[in-house]
C-alpha positions as a Markdown table, in Angstrom:
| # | Residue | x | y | z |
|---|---|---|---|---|
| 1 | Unk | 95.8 | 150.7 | 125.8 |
| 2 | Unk | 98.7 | 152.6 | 125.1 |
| 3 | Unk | 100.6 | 155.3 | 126.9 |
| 4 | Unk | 100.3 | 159.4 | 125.8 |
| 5 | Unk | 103.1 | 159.6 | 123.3 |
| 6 | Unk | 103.2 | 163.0 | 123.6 |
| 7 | Unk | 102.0 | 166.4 | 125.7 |
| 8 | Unk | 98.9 | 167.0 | 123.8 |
| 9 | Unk | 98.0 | 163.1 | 124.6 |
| 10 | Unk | 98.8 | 163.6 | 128.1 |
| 11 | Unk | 96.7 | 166.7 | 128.2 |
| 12 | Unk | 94.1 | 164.8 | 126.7 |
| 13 | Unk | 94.7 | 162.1 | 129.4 |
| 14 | Unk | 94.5 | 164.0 | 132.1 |
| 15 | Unk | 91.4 | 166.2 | 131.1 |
| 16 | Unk | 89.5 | 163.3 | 130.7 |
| 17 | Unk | 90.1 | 162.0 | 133.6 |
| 18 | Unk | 89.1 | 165.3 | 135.5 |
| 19 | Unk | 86.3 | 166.1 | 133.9 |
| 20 | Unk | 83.0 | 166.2 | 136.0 |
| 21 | Unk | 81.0 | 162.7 | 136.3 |
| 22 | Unk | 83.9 | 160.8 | 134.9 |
| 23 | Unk | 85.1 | 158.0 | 137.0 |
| 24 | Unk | 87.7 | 155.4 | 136.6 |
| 25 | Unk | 84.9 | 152.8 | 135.2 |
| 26 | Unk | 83.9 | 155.3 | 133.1 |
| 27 | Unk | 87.0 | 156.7 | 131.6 |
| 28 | Unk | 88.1 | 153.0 | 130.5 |
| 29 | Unk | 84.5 | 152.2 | 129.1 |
| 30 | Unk | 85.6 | 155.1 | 127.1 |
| 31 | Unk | 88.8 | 154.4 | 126.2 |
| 32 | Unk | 87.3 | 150.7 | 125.1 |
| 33 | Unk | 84.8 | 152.1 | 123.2 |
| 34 | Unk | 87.3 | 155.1 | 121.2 |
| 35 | Unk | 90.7 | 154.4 | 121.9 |
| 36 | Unk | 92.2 | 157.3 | 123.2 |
| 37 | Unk | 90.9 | 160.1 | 125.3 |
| 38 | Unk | 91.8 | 162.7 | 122.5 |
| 39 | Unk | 89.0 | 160.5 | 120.2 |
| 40 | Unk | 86.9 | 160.1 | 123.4 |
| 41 | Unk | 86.4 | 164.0 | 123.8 |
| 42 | Unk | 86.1 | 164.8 | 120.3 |
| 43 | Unk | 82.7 | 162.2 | 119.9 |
| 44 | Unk | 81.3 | 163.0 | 123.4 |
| 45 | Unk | 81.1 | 166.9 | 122.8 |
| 46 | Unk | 78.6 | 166.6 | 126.2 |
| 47 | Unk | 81.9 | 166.0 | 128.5 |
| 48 | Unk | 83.1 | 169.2 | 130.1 |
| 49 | Unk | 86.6 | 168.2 | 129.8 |
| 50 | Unk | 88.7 | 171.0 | 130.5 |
| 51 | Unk | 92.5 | 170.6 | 128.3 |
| 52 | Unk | 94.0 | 174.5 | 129.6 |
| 53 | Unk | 93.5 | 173.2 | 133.5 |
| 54 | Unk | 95.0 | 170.1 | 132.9 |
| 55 | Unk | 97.8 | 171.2 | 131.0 |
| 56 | Unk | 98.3 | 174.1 | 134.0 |
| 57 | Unk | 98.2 | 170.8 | 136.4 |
| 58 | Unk | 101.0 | 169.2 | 134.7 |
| 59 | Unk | 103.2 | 172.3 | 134.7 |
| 60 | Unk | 102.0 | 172.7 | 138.7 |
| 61 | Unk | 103.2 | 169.1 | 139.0 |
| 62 | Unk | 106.7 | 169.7 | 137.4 |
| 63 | Unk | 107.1 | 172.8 | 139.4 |
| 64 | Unk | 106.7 | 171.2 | 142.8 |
| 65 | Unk | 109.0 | 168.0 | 141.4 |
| 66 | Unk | 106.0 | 165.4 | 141.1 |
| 67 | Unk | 105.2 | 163.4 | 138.1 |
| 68 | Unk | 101.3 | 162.8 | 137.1 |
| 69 | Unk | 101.4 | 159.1 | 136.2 |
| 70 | Unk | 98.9 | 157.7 | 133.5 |
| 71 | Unk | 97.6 | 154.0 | 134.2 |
| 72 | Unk | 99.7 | 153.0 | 130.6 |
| 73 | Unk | 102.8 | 154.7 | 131.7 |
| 74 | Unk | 105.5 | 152.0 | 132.0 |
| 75 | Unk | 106.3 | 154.1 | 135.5 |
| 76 | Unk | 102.6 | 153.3 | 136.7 |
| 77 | Unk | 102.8 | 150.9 | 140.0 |
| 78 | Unk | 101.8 | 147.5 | 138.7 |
| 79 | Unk | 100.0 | 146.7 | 142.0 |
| 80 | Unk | 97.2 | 149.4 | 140.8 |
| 81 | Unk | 97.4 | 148.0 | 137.4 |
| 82 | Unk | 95.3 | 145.3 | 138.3 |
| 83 | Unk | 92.9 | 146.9 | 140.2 |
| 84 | Unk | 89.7 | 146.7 | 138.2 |
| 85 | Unk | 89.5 | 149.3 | 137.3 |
| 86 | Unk | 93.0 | 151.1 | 137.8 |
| 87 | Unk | 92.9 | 154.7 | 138.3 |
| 88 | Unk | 93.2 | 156.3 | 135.2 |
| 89 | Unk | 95.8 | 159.4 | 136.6 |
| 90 | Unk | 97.5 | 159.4 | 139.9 |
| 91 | Unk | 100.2 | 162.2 | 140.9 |
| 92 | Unk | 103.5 | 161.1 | 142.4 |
| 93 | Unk | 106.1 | 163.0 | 144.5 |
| 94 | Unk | 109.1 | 161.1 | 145.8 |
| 95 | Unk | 111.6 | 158.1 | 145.7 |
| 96 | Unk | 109.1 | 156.4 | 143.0 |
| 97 | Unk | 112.0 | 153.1 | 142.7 |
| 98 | Unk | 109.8 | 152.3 | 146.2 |
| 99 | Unk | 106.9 | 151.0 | 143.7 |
| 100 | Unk | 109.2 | 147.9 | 142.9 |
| 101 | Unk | 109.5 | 146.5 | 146.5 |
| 102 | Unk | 106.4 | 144.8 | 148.1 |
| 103 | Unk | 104.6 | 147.1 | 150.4 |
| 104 | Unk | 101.7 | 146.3 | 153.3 |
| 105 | Unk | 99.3 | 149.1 | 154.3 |
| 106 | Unk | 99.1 | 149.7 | 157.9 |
| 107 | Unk | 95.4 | 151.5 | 158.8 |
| 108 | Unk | 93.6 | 152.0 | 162.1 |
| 109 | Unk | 91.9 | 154.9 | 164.4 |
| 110 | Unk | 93.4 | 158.4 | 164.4 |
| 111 | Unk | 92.2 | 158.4 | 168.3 |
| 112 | Unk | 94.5 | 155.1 | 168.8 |
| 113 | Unk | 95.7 | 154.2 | 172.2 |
| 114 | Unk | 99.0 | 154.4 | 173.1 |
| 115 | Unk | 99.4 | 150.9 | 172.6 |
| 116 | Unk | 97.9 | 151.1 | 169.2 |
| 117 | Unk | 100.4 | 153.3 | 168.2 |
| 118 | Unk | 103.1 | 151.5 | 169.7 |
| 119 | Unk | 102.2 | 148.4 | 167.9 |
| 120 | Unk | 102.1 | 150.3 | 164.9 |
| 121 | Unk | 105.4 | 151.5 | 165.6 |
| 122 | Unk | 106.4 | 147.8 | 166.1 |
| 123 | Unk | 105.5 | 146.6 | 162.9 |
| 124 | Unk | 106.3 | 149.5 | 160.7 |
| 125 | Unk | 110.0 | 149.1 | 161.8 |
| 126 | Unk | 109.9 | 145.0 | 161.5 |
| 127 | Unk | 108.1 | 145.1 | 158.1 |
| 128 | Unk | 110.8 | 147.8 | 156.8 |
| 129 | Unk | 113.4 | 145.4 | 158.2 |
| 130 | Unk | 112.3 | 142.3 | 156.0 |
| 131 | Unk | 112.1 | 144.5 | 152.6 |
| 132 | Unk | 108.6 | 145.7 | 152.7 |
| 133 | Unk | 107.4 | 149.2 | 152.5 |
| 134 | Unk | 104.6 | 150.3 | 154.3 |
| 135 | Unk | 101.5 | 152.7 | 153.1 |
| 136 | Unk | 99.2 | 154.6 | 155.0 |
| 137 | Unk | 97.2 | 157.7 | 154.5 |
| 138 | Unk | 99.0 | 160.4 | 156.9 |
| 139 | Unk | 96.0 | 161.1 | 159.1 |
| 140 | Unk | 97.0 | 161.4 | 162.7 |
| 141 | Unk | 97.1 | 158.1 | 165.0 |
| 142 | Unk | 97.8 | 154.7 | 163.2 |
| 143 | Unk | 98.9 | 156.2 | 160.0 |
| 144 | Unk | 101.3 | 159.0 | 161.1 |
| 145 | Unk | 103.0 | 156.5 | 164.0 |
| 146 | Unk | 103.3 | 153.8 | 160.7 |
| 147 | Unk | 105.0 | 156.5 | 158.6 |
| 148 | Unk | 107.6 | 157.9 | 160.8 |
| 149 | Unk | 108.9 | 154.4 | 162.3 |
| 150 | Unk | 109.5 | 153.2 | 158.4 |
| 151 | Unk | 111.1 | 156.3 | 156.9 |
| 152 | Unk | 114.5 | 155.0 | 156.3 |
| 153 | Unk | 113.6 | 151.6 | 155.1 |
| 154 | Unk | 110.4 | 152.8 | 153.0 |
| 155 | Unk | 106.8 | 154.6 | 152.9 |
| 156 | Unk | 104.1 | 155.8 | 150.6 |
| 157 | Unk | 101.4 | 158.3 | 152.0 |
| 158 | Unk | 98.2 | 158.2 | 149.8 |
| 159 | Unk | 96.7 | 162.0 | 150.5 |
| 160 | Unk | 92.7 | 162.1 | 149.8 |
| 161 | Unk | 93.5 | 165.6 | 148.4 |
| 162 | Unk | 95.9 | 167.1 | 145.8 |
| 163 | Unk | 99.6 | 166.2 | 146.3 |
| 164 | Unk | 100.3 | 169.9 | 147.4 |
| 165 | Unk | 97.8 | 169.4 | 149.9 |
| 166 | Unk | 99.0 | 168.6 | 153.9 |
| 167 | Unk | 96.3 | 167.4 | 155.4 |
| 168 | Unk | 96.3 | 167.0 | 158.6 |
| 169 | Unk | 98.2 | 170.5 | 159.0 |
| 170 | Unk | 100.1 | 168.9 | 161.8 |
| 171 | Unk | 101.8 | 166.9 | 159.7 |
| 172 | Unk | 103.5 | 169.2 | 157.8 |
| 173 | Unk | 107.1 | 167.8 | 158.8 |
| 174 | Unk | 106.2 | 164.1 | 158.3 |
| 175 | Unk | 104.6 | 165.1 | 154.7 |
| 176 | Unk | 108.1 | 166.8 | 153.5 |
| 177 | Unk | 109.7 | 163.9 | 155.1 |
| 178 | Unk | 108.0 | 161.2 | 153.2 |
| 179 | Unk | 108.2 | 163.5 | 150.5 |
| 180 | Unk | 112.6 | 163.3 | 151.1 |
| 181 | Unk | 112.5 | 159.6 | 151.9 |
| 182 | Unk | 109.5 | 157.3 | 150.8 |
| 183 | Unk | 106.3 | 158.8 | 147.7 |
| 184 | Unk | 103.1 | 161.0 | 148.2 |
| 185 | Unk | 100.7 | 159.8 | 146.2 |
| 186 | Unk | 97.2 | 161.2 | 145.3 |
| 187 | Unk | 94.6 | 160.0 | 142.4 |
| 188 | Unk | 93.2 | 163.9 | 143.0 |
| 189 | Unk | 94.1 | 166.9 | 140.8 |
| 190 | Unk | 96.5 | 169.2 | 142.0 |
| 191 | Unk | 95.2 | 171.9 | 144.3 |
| 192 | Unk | 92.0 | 170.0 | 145.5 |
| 193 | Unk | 91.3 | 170.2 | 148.9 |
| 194 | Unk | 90.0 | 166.9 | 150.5 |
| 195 | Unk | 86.2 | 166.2 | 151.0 |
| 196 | Unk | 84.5 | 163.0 | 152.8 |
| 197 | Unk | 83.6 | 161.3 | 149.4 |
| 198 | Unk | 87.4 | 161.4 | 148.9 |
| 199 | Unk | 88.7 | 159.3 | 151.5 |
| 200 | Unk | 86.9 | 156.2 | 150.2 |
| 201 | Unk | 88.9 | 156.4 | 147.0 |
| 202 | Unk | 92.0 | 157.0 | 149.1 |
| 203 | Unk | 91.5 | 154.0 | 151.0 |
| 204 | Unk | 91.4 | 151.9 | 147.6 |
| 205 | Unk | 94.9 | 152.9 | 146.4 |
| 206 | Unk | 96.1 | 152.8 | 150.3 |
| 207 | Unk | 94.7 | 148.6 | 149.7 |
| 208 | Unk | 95.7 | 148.7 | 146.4 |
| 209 | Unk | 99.2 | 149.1 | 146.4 |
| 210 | Unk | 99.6 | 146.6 | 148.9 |
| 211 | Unk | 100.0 | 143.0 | 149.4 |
| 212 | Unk | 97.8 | 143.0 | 152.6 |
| 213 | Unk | 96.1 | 145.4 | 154.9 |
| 214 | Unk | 96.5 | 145.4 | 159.0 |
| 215 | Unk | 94.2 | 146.8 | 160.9 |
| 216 | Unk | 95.4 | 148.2 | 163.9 |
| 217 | Unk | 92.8 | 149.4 | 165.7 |
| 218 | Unk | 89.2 | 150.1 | 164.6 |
| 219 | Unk | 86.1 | 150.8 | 166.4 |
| 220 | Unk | 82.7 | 149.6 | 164.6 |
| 221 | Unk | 81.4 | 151.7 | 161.1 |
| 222 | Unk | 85.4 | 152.9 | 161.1 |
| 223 | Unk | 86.9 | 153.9 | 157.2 |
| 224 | Unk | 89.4 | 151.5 | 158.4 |
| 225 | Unk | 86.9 | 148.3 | 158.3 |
| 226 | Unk | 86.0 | 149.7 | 154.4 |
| 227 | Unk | 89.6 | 149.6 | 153.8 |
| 228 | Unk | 89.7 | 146.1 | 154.9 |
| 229 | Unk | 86.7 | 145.4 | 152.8 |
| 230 | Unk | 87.8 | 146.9 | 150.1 |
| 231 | Unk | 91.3 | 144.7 | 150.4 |
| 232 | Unk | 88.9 | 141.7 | 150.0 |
| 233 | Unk | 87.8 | 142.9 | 146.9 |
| 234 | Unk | 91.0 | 143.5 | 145.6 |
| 235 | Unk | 92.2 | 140.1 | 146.7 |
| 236 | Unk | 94.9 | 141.1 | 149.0 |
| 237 | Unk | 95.3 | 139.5 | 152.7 |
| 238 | Unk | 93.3 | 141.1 | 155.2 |
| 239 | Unk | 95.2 | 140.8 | 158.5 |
| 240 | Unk | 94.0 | 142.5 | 162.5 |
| 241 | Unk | 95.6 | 143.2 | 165.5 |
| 242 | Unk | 93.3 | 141.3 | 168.3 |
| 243 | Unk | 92.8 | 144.1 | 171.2 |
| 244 | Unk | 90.4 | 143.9 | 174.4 |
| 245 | Unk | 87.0 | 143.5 | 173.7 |
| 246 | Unk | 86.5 | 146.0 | 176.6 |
| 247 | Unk | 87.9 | 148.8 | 174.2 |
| 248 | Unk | 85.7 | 149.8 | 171.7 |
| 249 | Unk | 89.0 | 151.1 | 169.4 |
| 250 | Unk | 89.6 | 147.2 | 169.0 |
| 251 | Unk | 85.5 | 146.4 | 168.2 |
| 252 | Unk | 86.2 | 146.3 | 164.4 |
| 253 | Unk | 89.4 | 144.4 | 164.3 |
| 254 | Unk | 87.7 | 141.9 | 166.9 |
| 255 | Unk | 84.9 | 141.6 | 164.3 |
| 256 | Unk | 87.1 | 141.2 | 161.4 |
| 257 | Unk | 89.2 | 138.4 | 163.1 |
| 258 | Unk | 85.8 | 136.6 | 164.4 |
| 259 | Unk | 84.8 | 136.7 | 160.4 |
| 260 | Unk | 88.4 | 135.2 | 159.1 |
| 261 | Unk | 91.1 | 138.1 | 158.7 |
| 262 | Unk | 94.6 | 136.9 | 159.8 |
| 263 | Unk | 95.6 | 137.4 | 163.1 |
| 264 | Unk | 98.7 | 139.2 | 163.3 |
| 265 | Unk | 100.8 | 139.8 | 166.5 |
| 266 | Unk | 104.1 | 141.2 | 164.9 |
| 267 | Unk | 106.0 | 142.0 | 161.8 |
| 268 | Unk | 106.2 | 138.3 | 161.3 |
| 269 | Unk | 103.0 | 137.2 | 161.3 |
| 270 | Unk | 102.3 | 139.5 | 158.6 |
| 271 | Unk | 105.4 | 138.5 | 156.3 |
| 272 | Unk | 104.4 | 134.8 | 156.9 |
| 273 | Unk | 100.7 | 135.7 | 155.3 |
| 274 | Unk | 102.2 | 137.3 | 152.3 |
| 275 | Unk | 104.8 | 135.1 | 151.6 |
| 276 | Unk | 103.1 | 133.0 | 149.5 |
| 277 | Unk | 102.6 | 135.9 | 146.8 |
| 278 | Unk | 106.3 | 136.7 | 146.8 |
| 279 | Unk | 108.5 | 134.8 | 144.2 |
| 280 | Unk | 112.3 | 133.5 | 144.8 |
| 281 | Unk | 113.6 | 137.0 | 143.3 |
| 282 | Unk | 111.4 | 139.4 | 145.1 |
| 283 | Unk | 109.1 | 139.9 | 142.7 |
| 284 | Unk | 105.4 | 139.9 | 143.0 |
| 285 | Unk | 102.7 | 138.2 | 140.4 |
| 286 | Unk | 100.2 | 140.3 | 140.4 |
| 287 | Unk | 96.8 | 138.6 | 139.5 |
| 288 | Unk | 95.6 | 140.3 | 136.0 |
| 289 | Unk | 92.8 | 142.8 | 135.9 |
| 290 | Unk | 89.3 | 141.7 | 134.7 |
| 291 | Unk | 88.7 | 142.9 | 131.1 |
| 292 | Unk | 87.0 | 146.2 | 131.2 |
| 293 | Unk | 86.2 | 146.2 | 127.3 |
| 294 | Unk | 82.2 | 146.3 | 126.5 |
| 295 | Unk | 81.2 | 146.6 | 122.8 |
| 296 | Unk | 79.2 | 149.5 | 122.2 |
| 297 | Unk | 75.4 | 149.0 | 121.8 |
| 298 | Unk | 73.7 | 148.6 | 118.0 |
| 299 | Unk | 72.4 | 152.0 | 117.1 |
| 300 | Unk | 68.7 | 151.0 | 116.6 |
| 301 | Unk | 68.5 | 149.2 | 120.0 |
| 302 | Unk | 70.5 | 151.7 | 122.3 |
| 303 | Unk | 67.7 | 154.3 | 123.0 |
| 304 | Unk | 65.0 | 151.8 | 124.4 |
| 305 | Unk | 67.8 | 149.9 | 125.9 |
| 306 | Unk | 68.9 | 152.8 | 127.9 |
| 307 | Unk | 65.5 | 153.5 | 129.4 |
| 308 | Unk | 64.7 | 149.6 | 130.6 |
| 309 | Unk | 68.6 | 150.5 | 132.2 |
| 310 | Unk | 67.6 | 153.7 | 133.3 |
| 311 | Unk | 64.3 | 152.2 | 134.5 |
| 312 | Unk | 65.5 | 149.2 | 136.9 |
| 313 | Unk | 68.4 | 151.8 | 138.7 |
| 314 | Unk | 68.3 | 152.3 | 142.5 |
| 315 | Unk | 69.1 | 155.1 | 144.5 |
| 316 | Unk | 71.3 | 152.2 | 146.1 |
| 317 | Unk | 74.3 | 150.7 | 143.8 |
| 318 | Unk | 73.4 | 147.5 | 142.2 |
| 319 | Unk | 75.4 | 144.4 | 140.7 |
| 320 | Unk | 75.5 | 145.5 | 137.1 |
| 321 | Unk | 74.9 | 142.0 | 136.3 |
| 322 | Unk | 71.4 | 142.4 | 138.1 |
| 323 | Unk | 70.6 | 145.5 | 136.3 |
| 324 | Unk | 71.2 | 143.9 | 132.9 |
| 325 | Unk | 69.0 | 140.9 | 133.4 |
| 326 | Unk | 66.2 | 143.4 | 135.0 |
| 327 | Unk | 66.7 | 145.4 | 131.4 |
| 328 | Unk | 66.4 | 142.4 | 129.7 |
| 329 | Unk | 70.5 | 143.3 | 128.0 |
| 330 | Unk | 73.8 | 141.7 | 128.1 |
| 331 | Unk | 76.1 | 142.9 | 131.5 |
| 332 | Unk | 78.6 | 144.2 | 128.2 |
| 333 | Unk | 75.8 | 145.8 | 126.6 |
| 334 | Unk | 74.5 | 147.3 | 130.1 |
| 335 | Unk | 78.3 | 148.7 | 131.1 |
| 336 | Unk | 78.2 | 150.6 | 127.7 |
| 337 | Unk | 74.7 | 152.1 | 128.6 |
| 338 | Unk | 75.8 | 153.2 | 132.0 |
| 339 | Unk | 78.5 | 154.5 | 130.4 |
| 340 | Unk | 76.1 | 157.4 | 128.4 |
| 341 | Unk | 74.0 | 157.6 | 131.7 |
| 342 | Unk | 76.8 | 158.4 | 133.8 |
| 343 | Unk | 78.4 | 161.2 | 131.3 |
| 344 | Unk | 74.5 | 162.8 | 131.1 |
| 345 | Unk | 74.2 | 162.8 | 134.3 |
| 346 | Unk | 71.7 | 160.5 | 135.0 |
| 347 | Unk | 73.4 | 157.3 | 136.8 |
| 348 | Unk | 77.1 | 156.8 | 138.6 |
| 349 | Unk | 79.0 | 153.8 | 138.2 |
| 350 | Unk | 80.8 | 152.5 | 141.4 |
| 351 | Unk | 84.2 | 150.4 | 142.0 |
| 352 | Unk | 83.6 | 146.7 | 142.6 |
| 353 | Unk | 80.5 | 146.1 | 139.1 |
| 354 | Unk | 77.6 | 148.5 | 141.0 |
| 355 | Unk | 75.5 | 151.8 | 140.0 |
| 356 | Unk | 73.6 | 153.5 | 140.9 |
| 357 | Unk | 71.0 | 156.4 | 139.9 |
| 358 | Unk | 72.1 | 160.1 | 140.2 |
């Protein structure tokens, strides 16, 4: 996979990866299968890929003084690199040398008590003091109180909208001041306006970019307990604040200690978890992705393949590897199929191997 070489191939890039029903599973399977997303869009004629917006995003971008970052740019953060898969685009706005020092998200309720936020205070301030940068996602609670106490020493804000887009509106001065001092960072085109099925994908670059995810304070069914989930997936340390089993804010991090996350009182506890991934020099080695490179299916096979895939899809999202040996395919084989379901609308491919039907 190489990097755009120049702005037609970044165009290209970026429409690809806006255009409708095309996810980051997706766009790879795509890039596997014709190279580059200029030779994806000219043999897929079905995908609405649009080249004018994306070329008016990257002007937007340059205007406001972001960069939109491809996943084989050499600028790209090499934590999300091997994320499996990567997300293809993400849009960048700040000091972006703070990629290269090792970073811990800090997550928990936006309705945190006072000493929640306190303790997120605490070890925002401590883990900037040892060299690490922190990452949240700027909602109100846990995540703003993580953000202010590590502004000099370092913070990345992962927005589930557009770059240009505060949200909440009441932290409008801590977004320009991450924006002065640490990154904003969003994988969603400029100008788009958060929804619920954003935050999800939020959350996995929040755990992505990341060593190892605290949970501060969570109640039960929080997005803070599918952050830690999805930090598990990724590999990274999970790691919880214990807090009074009387307060339902601390119900989820209970639950997530009681099931083997690292306990983690202060800054040091937490630098003591990760240690083991750092090397002598500061660096990190990041595990390598899984290979996201399926063969395309033989011509003669592919249309009765596609309807045993088709056929043995759930509403819910299934291993991949279970829907192949239901179809009677290979998973590679299966992948690829998916692949044309997903761009006709007919089946969505999920983070983590799972898919679903439409």
């Amino acid at each position: 996979m190489r990097a755009p070489e120049d702005e037609a191939e970044r165009i290209d890039w970026v429409a690809l990866a806006r255009a409708p029903r095309i996810g980051p599973v997706t766009f790879f399977q795509l890039i596997a299968r014709y190279g580059t997303p200029g030779d994806a869009l000219s043999a897929m004629p079905s995908i609405s890929a649009d080249r004018d917006a994306a070329h008016r995003e990257l002007e937007a971008a340059h205007s406001l003084g972001a960069d939109i970052l491809t996943a084989a740019d050499a600028g790209f953060p090499d934590a999300l690199s091997t994320l499996s898969p990567p997300p293809p685009v993400i849009t960048v706005r700040g000091q972006v040398d703070l990629f290269a020092k090792p970073a811990i998200a800090l997550v928990g309720a936006r309705d945190a008590s006072a000493a929640g936020r306190k303790i997120a205070r605490q070890l925002a301030a401590g883990l900037g003091t040892a060299g690490f940068v922190t990452v949240s996602g700027l909602a109100r609670g846990i995540d703003g109180e993580a953000h202010a106490a590590s502004l000099e020493t370092g913070t990345i804000a992962v927005l589930a909208g557009g770059v240009d887009q505060v949200y909440p509106p009441q932290h409008g001065d801590l977004y320009q001041a991450v924006c002065e001092q640490g990154i904003i960072v969003s994988e969603r085109a400029f100008g788009h306006r958060a929804t619920a099925r954003d935050f999800p994908r939020r959350n996995r670059i929040i755990t992505g970019l990341a060593l190892g995810t605290v949970v501060i304070e969570a109640a039960e069914r929080s997005g803070s307990l599918i952050s830690a989930r999805m930090a598990g997936e990724q590999g990274r340390e999970v790691m919880a604040v214990p807090g009074s089993p009387l307060d339902p804010r601390a119900a989820g991090t209970n639950r997530l200690l009681r099931n083997g996350a690292t306990l983690v009182r202060h800054a040091g506890d937490v630098v003591e978890a990760v240690s083991a991934q750092l090397r002598e020099d500061g660096h990190i080695d990041w595990a390598p992705a899984l290979p996201l490179d399926p063969p395309a299916p033989q011509p003669d096979q592919a249309e009765g393949l596609a309807a045993r895939v088709l056929e043995a899809l759930s509403p819910t999202p299934l291993p991949i590897a279970e829907i192949a040996r239901a179809s009677d395919c290979s998973a590679r084989q299966c992948a690829a199929l998916l692949m044309e379901l997903e761009i006709d609308g007919k089946a969505l491919t999920h983070a983590g191997g799972l898919a679903s039907r439409t």
